[in-house]
GUSEFI-672534 format. One record per residue: x, z, y of N, C-alpha, C, O in turn; residue in three letters. Coordinates in pm, whole numbers, plus 50000, padded with zeros to 5 digits. Atoms other than C-alpha are relative to their C-alpha. Layout:
BEGIN
XZYXZYXZYXZYala...
//
This chain:
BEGIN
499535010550087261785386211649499684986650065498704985750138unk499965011649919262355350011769500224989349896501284991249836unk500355010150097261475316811520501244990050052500854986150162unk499365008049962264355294011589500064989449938500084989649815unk500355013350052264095256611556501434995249933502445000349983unk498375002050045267325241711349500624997650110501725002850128unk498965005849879268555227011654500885011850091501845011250168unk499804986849907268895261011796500905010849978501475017950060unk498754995250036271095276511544500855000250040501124990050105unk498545006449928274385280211652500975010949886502195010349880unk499214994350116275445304911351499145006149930498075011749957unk500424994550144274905314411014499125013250054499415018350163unk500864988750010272125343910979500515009049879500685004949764unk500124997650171272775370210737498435004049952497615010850014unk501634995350003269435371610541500395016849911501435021749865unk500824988450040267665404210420498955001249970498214992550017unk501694995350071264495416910261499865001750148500645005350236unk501124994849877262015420110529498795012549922498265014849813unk501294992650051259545444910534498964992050031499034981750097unk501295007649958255945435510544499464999250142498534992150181unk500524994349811255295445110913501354984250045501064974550116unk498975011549909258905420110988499054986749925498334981850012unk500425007250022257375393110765499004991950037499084979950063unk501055005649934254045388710869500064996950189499514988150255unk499365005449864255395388411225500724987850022500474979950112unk499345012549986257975362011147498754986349919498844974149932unk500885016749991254925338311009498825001750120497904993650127unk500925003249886252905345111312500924993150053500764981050040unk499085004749913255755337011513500184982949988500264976150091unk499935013350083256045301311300498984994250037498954984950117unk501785006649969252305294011313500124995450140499734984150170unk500494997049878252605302811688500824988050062500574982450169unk498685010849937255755277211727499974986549926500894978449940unk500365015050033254405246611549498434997950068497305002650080unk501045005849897252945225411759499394988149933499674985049817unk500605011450067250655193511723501034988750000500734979349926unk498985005850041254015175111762500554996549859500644986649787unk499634995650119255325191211499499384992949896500154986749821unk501185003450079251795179711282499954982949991499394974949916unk500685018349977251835143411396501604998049889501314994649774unk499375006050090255325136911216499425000849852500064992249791unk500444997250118253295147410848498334988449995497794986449886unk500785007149995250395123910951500134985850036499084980250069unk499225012350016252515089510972500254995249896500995001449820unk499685007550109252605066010726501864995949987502514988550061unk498375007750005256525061910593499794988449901499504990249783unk499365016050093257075023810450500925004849926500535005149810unk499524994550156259775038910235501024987250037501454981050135unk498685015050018262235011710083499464996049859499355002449755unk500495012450122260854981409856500715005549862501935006849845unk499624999750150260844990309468501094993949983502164999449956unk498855004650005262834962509468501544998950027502404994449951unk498994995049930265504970209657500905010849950502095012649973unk499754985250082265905001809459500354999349887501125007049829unk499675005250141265904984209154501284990249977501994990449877unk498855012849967268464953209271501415010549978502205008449885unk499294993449971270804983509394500465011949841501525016549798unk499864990850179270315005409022500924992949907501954997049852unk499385013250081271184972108842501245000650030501945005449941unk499115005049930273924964009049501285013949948502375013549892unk499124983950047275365003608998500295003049867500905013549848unk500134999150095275144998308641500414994549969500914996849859unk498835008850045276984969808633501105003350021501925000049935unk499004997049975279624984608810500415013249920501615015749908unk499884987850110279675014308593500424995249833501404999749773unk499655007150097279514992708274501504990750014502134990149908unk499065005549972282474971808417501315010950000502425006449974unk499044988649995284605006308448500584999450178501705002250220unk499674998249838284205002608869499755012450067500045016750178unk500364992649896282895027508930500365011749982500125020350067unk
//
């Protein structure tokens, strides 16, 4: 069995029950294929997008909805 990264797909899988013997193989395999790469994107601060911004843009969608724009 072989852990493939999305990029690597190139077609649909059909899934199936695994047995316990395929399962625990396919999360070694996982464990074994995340790297500290992998780890550093989950330990980065994301800035996100300003409350405000979020709120200006809600408003704004609500007007256009109330107006019959949208």
């Amino acid at each position: 069995m072989r852990v493939l990264r999305p990029g690597e797909a190139v077609t649909s899988l059909v899934t199936r029950e695994l047995t316990s013997e395929e399962l625990a193989e396919a999360y070694r395999l996982a464990r074994e294929a995340f790297t500290a790469a992998d780890l550093q994107r989950y330990t980065e601060l994301d800035e996100g997008v300003p409350a405000e911004e979020v709120l200006a843009e809600l408003e704004e969608a609500q007007k256009r909805y109330d107006k019959g724009l949208a």
